[in-house]
ChimeraX commands (.cxc) that place a marker at each C-alpha (Angstrom):
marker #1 position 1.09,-3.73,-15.33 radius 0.5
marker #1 position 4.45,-5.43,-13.61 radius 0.5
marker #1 position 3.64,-7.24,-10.55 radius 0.5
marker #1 position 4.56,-10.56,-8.84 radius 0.5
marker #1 position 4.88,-13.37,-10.40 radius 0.5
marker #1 position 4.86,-17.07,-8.90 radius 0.5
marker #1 position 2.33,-19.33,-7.84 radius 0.5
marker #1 position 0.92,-17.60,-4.55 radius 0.5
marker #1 position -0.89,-14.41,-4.50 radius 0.5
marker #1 position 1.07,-10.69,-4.86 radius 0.5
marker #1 position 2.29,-9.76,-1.23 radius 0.5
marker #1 position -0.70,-8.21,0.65 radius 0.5
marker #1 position -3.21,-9.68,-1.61 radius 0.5
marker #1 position -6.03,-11.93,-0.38 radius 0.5
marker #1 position -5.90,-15.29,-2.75 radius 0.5
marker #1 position -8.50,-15.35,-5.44 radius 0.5
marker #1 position -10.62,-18.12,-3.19 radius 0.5
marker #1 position -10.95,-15.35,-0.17 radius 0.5
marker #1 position -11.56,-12.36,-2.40 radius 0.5
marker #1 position -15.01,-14.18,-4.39 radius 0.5
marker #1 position -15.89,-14.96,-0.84 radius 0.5
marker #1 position -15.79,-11.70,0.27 radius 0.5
marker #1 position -17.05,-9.89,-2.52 radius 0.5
marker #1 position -20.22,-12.61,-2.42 radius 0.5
marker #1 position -20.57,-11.88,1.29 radius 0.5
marker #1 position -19.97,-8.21,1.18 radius 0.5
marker #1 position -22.12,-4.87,0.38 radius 0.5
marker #1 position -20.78,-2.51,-2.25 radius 0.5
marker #1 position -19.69,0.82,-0.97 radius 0.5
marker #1 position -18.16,3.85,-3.11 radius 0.5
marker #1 position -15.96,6.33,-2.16 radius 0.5
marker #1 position -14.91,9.73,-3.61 radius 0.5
marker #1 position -11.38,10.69,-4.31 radius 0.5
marker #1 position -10.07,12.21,-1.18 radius 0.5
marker #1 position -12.63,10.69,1.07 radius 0.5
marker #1 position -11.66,9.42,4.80 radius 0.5
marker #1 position -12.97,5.94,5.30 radius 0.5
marker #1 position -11.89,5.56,9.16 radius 0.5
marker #1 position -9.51,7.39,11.37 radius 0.5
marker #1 position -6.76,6.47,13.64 radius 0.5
marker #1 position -8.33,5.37,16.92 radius 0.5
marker #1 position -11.72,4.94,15.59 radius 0.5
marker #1 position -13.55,2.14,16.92 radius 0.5
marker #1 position -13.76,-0.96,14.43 radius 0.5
marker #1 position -16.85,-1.89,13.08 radius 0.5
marker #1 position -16.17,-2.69,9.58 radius 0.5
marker #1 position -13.37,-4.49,7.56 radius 0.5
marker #1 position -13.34,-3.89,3.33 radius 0.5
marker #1 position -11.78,-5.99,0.59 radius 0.5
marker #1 position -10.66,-3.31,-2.10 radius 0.5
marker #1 position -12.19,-3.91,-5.26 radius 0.5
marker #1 position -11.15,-0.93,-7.03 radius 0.5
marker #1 position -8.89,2.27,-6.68 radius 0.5
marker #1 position -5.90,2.68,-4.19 radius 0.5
marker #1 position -5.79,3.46,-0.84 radius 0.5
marker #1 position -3.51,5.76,1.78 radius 0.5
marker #1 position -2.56,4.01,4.71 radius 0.5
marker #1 position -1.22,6.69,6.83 radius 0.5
marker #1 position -0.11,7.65,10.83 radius 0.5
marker #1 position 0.40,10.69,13.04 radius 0.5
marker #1 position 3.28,10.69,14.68 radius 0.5
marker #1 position 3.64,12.87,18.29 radius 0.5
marker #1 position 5.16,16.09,16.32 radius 0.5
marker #1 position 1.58,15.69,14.57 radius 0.5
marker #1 position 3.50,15.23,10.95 radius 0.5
marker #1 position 1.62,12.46,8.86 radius 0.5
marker #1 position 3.97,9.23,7.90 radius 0.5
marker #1 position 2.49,7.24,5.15 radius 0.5
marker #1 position 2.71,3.44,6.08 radius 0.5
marker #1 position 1.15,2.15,2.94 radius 0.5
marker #1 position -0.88,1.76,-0.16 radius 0.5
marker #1 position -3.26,-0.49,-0.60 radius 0.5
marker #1 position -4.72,-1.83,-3.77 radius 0.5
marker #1 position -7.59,-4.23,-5.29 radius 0.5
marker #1 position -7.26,-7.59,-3.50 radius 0.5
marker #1 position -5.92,-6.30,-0.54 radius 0.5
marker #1 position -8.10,-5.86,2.85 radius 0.5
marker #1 position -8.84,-2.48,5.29 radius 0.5
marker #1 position -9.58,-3.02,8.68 radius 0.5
marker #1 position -8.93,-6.91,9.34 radius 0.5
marker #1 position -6.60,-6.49,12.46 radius 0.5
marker #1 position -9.10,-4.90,14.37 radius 0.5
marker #1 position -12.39,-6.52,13.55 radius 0.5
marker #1 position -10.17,-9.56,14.62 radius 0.5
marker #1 position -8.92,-7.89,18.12 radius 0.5
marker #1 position -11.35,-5.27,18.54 radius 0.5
marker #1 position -8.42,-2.71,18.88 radius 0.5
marker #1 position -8.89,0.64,17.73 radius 0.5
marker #1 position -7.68,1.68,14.25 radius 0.5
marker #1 position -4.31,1.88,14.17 radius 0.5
marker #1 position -3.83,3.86,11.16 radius 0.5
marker #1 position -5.97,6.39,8.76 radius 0.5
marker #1 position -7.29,4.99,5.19 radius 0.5
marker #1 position -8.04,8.02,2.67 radius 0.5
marker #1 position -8.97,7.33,-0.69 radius 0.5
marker #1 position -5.94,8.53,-3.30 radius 0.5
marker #1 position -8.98,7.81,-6.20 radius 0.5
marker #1 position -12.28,7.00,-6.84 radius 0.5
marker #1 position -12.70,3.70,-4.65 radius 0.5
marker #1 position -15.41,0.57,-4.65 radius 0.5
marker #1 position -14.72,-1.52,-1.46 radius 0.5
marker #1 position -16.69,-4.45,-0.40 radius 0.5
marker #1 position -17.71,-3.95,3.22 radius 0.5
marker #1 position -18.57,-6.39,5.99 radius 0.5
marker #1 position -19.42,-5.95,9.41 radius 0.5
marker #1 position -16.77,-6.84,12.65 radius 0.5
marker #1 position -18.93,-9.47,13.20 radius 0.5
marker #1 position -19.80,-10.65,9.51 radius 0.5
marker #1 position -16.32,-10.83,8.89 radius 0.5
marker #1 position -15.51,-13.04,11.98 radius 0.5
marker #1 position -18.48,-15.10,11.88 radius 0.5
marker #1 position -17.39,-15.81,7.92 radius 0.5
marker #1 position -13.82,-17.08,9.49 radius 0.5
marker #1 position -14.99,-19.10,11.61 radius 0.5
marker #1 position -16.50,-21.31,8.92 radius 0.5
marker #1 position -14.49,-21.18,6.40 radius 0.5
marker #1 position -10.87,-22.52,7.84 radius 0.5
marker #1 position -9.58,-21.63,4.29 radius 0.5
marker #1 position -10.40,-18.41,3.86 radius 0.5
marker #1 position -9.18,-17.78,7.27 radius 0.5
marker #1 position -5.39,-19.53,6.11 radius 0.5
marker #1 position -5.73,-16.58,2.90 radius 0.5
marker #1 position -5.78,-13.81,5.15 radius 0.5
marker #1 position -3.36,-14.73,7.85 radius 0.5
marker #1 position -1.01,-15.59,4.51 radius 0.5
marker #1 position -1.69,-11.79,3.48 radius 0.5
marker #1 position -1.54,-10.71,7.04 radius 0.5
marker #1 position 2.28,-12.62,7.39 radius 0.5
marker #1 position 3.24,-11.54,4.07 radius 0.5
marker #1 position 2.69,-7.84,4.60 radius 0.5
marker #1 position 4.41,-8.28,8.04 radius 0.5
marker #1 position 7.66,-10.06,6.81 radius 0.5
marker #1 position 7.72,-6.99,4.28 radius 0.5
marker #1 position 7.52,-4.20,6.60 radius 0.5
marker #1 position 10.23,-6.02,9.12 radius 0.5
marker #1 position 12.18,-6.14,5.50 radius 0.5
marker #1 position 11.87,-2.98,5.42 radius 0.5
marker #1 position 12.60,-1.84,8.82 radius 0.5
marker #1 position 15.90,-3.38,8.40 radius 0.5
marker #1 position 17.26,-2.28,4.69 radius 0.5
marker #1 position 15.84,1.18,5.01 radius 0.5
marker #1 position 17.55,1.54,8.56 radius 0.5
marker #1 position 20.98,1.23,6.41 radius 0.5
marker #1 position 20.11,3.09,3.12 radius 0.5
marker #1 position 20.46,6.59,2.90 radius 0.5
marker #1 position 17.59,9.30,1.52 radius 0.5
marker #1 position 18.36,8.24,-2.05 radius 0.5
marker #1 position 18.48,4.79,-1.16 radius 0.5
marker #1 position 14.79,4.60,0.46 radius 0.5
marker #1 position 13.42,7.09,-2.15 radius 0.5
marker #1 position 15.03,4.11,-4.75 radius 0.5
marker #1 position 13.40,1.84,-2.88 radius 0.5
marker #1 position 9.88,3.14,-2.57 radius 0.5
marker #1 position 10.46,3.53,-6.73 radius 0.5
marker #1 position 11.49,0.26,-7.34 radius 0.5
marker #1 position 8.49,-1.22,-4.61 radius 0.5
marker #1 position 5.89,1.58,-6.85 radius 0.5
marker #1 position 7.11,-0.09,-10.59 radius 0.5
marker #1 position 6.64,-3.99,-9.21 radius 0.5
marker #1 position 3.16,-3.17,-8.04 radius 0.5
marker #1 position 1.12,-0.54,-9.89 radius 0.5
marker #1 position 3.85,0.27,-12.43 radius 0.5
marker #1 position 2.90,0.14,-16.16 radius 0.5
marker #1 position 4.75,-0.32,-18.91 radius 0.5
marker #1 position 5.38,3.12,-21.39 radius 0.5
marker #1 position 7.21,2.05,-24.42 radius 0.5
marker #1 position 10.39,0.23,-22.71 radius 0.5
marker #1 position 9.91,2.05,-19.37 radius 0.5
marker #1 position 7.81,1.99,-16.56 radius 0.5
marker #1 position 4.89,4.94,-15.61 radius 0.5
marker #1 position 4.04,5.16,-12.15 radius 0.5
marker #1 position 0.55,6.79,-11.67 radius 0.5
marker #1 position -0.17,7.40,-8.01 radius 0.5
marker #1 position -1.71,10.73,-6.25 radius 0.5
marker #1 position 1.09,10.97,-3.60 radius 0.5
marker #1 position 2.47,14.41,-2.78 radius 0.5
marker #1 position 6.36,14.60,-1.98 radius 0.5
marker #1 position 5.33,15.36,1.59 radius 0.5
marker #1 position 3.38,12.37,1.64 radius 0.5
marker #1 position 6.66,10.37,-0.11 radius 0.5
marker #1 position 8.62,11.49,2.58 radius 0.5
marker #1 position 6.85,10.50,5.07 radius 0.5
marker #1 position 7.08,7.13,3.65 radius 0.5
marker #1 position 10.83,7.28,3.20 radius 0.5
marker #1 position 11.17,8.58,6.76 radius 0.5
marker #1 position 13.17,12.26,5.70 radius 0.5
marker #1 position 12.17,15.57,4.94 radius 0.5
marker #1 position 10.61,17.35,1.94 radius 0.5
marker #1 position 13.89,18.43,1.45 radius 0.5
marker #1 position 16.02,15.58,1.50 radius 0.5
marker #1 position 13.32,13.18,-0.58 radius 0.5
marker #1 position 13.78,16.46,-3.67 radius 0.5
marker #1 position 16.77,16.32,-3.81 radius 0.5
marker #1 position 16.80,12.61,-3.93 radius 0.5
marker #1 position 14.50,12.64,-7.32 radius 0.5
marker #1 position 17.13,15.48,-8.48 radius 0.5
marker #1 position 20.14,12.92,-7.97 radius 0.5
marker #1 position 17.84,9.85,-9.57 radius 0.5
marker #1 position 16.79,12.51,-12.47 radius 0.5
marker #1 position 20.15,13.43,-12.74 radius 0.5
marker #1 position 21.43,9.73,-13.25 radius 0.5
marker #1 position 18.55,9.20,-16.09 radius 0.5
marker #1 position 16.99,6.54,-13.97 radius 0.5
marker #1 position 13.90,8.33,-13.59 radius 0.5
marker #1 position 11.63,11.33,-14.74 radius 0.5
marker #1 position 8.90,12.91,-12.71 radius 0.5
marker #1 position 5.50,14.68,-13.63 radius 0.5
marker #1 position 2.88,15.72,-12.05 radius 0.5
marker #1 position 2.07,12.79,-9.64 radius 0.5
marker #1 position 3.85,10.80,-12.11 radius 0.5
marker #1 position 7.17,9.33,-11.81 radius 0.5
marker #1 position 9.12,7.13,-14.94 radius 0.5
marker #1 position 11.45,4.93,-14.42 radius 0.5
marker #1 position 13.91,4.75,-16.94 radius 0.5
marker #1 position 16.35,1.97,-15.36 radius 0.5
marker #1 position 14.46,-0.37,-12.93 radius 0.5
marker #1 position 17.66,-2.32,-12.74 radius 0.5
marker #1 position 20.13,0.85,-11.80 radius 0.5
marker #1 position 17.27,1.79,-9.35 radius 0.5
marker #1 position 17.06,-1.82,-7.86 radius 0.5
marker #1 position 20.68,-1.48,-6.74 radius 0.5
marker #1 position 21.14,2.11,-5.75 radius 0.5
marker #1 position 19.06,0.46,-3.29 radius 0.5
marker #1 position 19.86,-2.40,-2.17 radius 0.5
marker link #1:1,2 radius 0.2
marker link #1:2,3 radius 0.2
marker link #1:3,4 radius 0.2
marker link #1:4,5 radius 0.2
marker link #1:5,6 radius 0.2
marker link #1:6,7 radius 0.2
marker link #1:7,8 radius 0.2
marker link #1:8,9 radius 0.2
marker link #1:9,10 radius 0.2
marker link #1:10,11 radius 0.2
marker link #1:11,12 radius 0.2
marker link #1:12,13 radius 0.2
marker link #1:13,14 radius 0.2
marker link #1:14,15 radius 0.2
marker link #1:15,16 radius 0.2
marker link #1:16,17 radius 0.2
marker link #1:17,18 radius 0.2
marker link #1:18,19 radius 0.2
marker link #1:19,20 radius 0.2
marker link #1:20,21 radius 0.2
marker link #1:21,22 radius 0.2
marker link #1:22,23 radius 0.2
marker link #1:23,24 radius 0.2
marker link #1:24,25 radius 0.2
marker link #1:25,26 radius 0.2
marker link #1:26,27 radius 0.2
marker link #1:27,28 radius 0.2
marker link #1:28,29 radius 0.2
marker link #1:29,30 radius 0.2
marker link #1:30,31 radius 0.2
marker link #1:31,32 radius 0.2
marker link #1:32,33 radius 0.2
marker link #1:33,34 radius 0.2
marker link #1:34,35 radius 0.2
marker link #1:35,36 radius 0.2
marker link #1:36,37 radius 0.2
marker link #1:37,38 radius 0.2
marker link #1:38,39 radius 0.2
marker link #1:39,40 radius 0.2
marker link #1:40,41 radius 0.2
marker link #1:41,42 radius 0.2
marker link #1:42,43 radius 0.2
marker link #1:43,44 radius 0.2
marker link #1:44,45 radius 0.2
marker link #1:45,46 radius 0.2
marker link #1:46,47 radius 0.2
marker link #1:47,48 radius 0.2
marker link #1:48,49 radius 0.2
marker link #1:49,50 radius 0.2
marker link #1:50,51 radius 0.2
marker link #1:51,52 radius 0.2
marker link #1:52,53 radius 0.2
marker link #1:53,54 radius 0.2
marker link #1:54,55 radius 0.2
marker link #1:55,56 radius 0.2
marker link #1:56,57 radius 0.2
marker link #1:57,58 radius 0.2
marker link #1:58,59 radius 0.2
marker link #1:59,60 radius 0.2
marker link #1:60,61 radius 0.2
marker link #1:61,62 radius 0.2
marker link #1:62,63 radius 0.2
marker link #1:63,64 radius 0.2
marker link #1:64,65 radius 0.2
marker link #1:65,66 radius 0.2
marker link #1:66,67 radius 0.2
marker link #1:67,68 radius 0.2
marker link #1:68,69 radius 0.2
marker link #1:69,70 radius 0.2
marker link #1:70,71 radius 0.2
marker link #1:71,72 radius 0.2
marker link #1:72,73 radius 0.2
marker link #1:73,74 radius 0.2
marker link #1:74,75 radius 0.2
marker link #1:75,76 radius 0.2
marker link #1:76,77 radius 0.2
marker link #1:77,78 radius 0.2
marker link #1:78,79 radius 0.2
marker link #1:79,80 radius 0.2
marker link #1:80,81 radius 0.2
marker link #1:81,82 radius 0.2
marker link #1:82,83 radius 0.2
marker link #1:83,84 radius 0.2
marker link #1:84,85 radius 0.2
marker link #1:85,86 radius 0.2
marker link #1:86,87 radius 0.2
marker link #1:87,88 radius 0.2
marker link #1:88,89 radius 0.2
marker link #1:89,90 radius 0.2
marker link #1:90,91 radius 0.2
marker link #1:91,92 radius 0.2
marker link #1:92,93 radius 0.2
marker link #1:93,94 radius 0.2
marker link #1:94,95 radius 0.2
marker link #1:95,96 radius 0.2
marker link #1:96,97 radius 0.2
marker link #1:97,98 radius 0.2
marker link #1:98,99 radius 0.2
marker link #1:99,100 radius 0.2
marker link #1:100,101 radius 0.2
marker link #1:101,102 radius 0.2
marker link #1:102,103 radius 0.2
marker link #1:103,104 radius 0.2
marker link #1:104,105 radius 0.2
marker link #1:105,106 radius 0.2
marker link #1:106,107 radius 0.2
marker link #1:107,108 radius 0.2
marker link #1:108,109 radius 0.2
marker link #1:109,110 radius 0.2
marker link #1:110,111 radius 0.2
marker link #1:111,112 radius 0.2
marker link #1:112,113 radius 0.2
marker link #1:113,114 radius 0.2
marker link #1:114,115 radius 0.2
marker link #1:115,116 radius 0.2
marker link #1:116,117 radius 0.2
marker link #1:117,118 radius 0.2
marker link #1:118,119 radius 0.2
marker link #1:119,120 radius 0.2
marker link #1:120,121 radius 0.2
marker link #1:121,122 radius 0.2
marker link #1:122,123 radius 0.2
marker link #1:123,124 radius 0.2
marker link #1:124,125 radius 0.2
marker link #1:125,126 radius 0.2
marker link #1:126,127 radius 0.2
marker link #1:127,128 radius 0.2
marker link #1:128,129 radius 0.2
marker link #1:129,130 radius 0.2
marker link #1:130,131 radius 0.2
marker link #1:131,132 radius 0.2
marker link #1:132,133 radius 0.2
marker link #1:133,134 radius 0.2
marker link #1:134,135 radius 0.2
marker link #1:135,136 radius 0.2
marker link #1:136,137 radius 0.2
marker link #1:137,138 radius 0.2
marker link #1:138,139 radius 0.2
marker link #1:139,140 radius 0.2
marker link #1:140,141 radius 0.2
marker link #1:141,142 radius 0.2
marker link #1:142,143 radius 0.2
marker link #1:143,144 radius 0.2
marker link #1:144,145 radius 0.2
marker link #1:145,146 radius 0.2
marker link #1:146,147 radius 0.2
marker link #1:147,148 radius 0.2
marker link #1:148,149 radius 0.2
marker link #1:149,150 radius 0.2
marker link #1:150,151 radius 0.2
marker link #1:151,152 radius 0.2
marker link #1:152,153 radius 0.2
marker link #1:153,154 radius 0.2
marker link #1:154,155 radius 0.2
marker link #1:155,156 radius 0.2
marker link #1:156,157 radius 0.2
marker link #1:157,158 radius 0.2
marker link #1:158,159 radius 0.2
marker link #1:159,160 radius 0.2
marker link #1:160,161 radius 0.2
marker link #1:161,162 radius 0.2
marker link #1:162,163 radius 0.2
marker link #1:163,164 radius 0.2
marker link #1:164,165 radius 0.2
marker link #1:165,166 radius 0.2
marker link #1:166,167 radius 0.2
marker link #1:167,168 radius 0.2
marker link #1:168,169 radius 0.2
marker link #1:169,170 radius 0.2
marker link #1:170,171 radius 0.2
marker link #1:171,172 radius 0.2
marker link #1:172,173 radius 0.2
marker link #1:173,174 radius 0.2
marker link #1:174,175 radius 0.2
marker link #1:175,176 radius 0.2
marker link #1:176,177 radius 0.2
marker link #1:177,178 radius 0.2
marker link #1:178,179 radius 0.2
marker link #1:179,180 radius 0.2
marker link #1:180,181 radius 0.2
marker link #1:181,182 radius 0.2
marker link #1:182,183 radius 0.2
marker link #1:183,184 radius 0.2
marker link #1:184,185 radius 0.2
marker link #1:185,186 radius 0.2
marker link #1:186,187 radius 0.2
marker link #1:187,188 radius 0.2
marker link #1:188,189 radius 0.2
marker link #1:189,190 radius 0.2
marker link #1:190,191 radius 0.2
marker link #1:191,192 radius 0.2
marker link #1:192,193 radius 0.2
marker link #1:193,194 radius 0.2
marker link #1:194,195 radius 0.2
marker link #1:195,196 radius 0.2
marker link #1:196,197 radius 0.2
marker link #1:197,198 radius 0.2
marker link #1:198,199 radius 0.2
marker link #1:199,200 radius 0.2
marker link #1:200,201 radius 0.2
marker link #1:201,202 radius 0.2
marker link #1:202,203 radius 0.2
marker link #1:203,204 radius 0.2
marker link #1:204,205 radius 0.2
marker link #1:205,206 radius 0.2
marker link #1:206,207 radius 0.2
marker link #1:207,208 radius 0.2
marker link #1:208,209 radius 0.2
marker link #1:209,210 radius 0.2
marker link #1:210,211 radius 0.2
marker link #1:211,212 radius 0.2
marker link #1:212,213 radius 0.2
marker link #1:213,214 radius 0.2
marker link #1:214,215 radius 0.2
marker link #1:215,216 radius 0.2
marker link #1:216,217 radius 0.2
marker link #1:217,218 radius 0.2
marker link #1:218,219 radius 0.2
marker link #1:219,220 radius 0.2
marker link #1:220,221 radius 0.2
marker link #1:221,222 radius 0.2
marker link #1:222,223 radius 0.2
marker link #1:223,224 radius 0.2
view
């Protein structure tokens, strides 16, 4: 699988330090494919270190259409925000696949910060890091057109959970097209006929929840 490289942890991801702390301190809990684990607005009473599966991230904006914010993946955390404000949930988490999460309580996971000053520097790194990339974000997608975001969501897919197919790169995650153009910001519409521009180019090919891409670097800048 591609992913980043360097010394620090892959953007979002709690460092290796945090995430044996967690897992020690946490309860195992299992989740079905589909499954909700907390709703927009819910009260917070949990927070989860993914040990397993992917994750929807996912809002409702006021014409009640669903926008996909993000997806998370092992190492990363659900719920941290709020068990550290005691906001409501500002987003939906649905399981895209069969999901193991260790789970600690609002108050386990604060009481467990407040002793351990360097676990609490690994999550406000992963906190930051995901924050700098959706500003990042905010900005280039603001000037790319459809095919440029839907290029960019590819490209984003490969680096993370993309795996390597015999010189190219498979991309195996349960999103819809709805649920990609949410993401993207556009319509059904405009995000198919995106794929049937990128398809068209030979950069990618799509299956059944399945996109390949065939030039990562072609991709990379169509999109930048």
């Amino acid at each position: 699988m591609r992913g980043g490289g360097g010394d620090g942890p892959e953007l979002g991801k709690v460092e290796s330090g945090t995430v044996t702390l967690l897992r020690q301190e946490g309860r195992a809990r299992r989740f079905r494919t589909g499954a909700t684990l907390f709703h927009e607005g819910d009260h917070s009473d949990w927070i989860g270190l993914v040990v397993k599966g992917r994750v929807k991230i996912s809002c409702y904006g006021a014409d009640g259409r669903e926008r996909l914010v993000a997806v998370v993946g092992a190492g990363e955390l659900l719920g941290e925000l709020s068990a550290i404000d005691g906001e409501a949930r500002s987003a939906t988490a649905t399981a895209l696949e069969p999901l193991e999460v260790a789970v600690l309580t609002a108050g386990e996971f604060v009481a467990l910060l407040e002793k351990n000053p360097r676990a609490t520097l690994g999550i406000l790194r992963s906190v930051i890091g995901r924050l700098r990339d959706s500003d990042k974000r905010r900005v280039e997608f603001g000037a790319l057109d459809t095919v440029g975001r839907v290029g960019r969501l590819i490209v984003e897919l490969a680096e993370r959970y993309g795996e390597d197919a015999d010189g190219s790169i498979r991309i195996r995650l349960p999103l819809s097209q709805e649920e990609l153009a949410g993401w993207a910001g556009a319509s059904r519409e405009a995000v198919v006929k995106a794929l049937r521009q990128l398809r068209t180019r030979g950069w990618i090919e799509t299956g059944r929840r399945e996109i390949t891409v065939l030039d990562l670097p072609a991709l990379e800048r169509r999109s930048s």
